[in-house]
N, C-alpha and C positions, 0 to 999 in steps of 0.2 A: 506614428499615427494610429497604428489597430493596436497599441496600448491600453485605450483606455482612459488617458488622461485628458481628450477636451472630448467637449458638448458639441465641438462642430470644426470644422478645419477646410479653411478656403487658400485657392491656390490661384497663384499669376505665373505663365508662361513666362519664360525668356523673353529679350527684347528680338531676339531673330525670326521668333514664331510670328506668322502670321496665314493668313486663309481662314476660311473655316473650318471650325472646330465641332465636333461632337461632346453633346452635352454628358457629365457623368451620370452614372447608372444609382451610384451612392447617394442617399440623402443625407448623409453626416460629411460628404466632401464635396464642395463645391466649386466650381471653376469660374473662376471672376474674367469674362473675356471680353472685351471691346469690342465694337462691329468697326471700330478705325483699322483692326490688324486686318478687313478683308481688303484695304486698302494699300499694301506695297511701304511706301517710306510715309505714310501716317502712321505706321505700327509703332515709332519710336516712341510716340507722346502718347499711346495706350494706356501704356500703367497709369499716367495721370489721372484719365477718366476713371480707371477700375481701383485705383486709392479711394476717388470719390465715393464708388458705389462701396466699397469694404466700410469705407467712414458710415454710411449710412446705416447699414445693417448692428452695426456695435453700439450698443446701448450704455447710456453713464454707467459707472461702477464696476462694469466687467472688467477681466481680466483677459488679457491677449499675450499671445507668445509667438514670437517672429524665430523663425528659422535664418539666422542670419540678419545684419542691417544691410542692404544694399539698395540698386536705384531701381529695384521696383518694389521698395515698400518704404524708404524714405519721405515720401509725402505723407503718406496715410500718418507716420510716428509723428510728422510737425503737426498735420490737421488735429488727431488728438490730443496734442501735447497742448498746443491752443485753443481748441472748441470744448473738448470733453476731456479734462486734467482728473478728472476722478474716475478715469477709466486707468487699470494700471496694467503699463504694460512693459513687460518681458520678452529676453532674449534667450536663444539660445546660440552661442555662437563657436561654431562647430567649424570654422572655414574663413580667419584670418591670417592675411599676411600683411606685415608692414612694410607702407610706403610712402612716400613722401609727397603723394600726389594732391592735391587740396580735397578732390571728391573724396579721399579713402581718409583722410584725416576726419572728414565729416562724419564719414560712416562708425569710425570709431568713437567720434564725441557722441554721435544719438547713441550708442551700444553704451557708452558710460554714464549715460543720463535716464538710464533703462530706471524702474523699478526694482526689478530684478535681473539678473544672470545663469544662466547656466553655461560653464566654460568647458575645454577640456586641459586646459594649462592654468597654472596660476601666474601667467606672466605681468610682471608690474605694470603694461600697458593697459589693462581691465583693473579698474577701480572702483566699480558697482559695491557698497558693503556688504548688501543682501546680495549673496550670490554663493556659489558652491561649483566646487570643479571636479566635475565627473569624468572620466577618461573615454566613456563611452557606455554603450546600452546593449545588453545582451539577452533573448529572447525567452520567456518564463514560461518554456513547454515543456519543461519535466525530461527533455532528449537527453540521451547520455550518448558521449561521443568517442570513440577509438582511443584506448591510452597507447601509452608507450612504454610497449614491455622491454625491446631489446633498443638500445641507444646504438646505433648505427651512426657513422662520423658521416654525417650527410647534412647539408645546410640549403636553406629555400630563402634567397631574396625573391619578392615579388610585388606587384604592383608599380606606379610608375617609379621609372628606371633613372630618371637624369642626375646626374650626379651630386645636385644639392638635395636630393630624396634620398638615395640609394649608395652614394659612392661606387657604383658599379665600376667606373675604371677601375678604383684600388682595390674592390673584390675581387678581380679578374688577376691583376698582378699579384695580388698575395693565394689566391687559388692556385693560380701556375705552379707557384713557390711549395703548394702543399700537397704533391699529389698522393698522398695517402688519404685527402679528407674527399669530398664529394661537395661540388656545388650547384644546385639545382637554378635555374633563373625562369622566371615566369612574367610574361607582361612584354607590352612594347618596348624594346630600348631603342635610345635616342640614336646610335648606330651600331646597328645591325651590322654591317661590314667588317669594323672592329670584332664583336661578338664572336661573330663565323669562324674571325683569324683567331681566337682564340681557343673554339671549340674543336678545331680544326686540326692546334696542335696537343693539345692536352684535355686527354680523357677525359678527367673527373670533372670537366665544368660542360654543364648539359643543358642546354637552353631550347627551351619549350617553346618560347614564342607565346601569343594570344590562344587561350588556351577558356573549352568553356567551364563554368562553376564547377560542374561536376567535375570535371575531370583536374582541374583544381586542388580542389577537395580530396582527389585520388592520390596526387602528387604529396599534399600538405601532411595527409595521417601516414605516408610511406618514410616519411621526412622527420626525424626527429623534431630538428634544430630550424629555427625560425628568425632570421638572421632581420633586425628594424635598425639601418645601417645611415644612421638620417646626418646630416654635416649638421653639428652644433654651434659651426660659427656663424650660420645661416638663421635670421632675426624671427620666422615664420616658423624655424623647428621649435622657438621657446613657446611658440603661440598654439600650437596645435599638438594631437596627438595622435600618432597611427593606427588607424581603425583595425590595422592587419595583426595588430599586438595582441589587441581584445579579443578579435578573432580565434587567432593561433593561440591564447592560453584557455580560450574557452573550448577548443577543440586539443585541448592538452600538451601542447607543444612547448618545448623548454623555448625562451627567449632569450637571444645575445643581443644587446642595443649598445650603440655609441653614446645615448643619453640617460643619464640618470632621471628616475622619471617618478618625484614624491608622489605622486599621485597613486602611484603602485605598492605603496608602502603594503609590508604584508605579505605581497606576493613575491615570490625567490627568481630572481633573473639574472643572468650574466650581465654585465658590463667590460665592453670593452675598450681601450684607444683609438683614435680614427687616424692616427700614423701607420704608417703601410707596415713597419717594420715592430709596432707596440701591438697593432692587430695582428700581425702571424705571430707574435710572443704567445697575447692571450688566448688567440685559439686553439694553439697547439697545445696551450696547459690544459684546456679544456676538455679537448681529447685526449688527453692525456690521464684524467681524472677516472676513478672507478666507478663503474654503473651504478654502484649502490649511493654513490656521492652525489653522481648528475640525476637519479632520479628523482630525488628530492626537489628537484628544479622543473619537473614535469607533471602533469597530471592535476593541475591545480582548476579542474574546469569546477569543480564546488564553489573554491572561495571565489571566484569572479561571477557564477550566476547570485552567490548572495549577496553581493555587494552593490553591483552594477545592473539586476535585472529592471524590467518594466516596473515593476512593483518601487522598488527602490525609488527610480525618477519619479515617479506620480506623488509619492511621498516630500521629495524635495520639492514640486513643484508647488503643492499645496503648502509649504512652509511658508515658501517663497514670498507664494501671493498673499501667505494671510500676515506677511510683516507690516510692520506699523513705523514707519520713519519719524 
């Protein structure tokens, strides 16, 4: 949003929020709020009202871009879709997963009947023609960030833990297996008691727990390796793309993923198996490899601010909008 790229940007609360609210301070951002949400279990049918007021303020011809399709901006996409068709409007959709549920299949049809797309997967489920899939947005302040001089066999899963994310159980087993490497954990897991019995017996797996930004950030630049450990059989990993990737290469950190990932063409990252016994193969080669081989795989924070900064998006976005079907 402090991109750049819209004329104005209005916001609807969850369906949980409710009370009053204080108005924003911004005049480019505006909160679209109900007076039904100082109301308890009228909050649910709020967005309705605040589609209505969004519909009002959008003029024929403009162009609009949704952060995701869900149920509280699915009326506003039909109201336009049928009052004002010369309004064109766009997604970005940054946070699917596939279900089988009739509401989520809807959500997918309005995202496929978009104008345009902005994806971070190119999974066959998105069919928009005008569209482009960006893996993520990275910030055009000119920072330069901590490289990596000495490769340290040290690895950082982080963010959520559950096993269709992270494969933390088989990290944990194949860590045990490696005690010459280091494995750093960051973030909530889904059991902590487990964790403990593991750090408990074996040094090198060292778990942080909730831990704030900064210190994060302390952890990530001390850490060569940036371990994006996501189960590929899992239908939501072909749909999305881990923002800790973009992150960690934009903060210079070599990448090992269980998924191949075109999107990153270009940039040099390990791949590895997500068998317990194919992943302590490949990491061990990896450690195994001379400094001057694996640096090659680190320090890449250039090519991803030119490819993926703000600049970049604004340009695809104005592409986007000025297609002609």
């Amino acid at each position: 949003m402090t991109g750049g790229g819209f004329d104005k940007v209005y916001s609807i609360m969850p369906l949980f929020v409710s009370g009053k609210m204080e108005a924003f301070e911004d005049p480019d951002n505006e909160l679209v709020y109900s007076r039904l949400r100082h109301y308890g279990p009228l909050r649910k049918i709020a967005p309705l009202f605040e589609n209505f007021t969004l519909f009002s303020k959008i003029s024929k011809n403009d162009s609009v871009w949704y952060y995701n399709c869900t149920i509280l901006n699915a009326f506003l996409i039909v109201l336009l879709h049928l009052f004002k068709p010369s309004v064109k409007q766009n997604v970005i959709l940054l946070d699917y997963t596939p279900c089988d549920k009739m509401i989520d299949r809807f959500f997918l049809w309005l995202s496929n009947h978009m104008h345009g797309m902005i994806k971070l997967a190119d999974s066959p489920l998105f069919t928009v023609k005008n569209s482009v899939c960006l893996p993520g947005v990275v910030p055009d302040d000119g920072k330069e960030y901590p490289k990596v001089q000495n490769v340290k066999k040290e690895f950082l899963i982080s963010g959520a833990l559950g096993d269709n994310i992270s494969m933390l159980s088989m990290l944990l087993d194949a860590f045990s297996q490696m005690p010459e490497l280091t494995l750093h954990i960051t973030g909530k897991a889904p059991d902590v008691k487990k964790v403990k019995e593991y750090i408990s017996k074996y040094k090198n797996i060292i778990y942080h727990g909730m831990v704030e930004y900064d210190e994060y950030l302390r952890i990530l630049h001390a850490t060569p390796f940036l371990l994006s450990t996501r189960d590929p059989r899992y239908p939501e990993n072909q749909c999305n793309f881990p923002s800790k990737v973009i992150e960690a290469l934009l903060h210079n950190r070599i990448i090992v993923s269980t998924i191949h990932y075109p999107q990153l063409e270009g940039i040099k990252y390990f791949e590895v198996g997500t068998d317990i016994e194919e992943f302590i193969k490949d990491i061990q080669a990896i450690s195994r490899a001379a400094d001057d081989d694996l640096i090659q795989y680190a320090n890449q924070s250039s090519i991803v601010k030119e490819r993926f900064n703000v600049r970049v998006w604004n340009e695809w976005m104005k592409k986007i909008e000025e297609y002609e079907n």
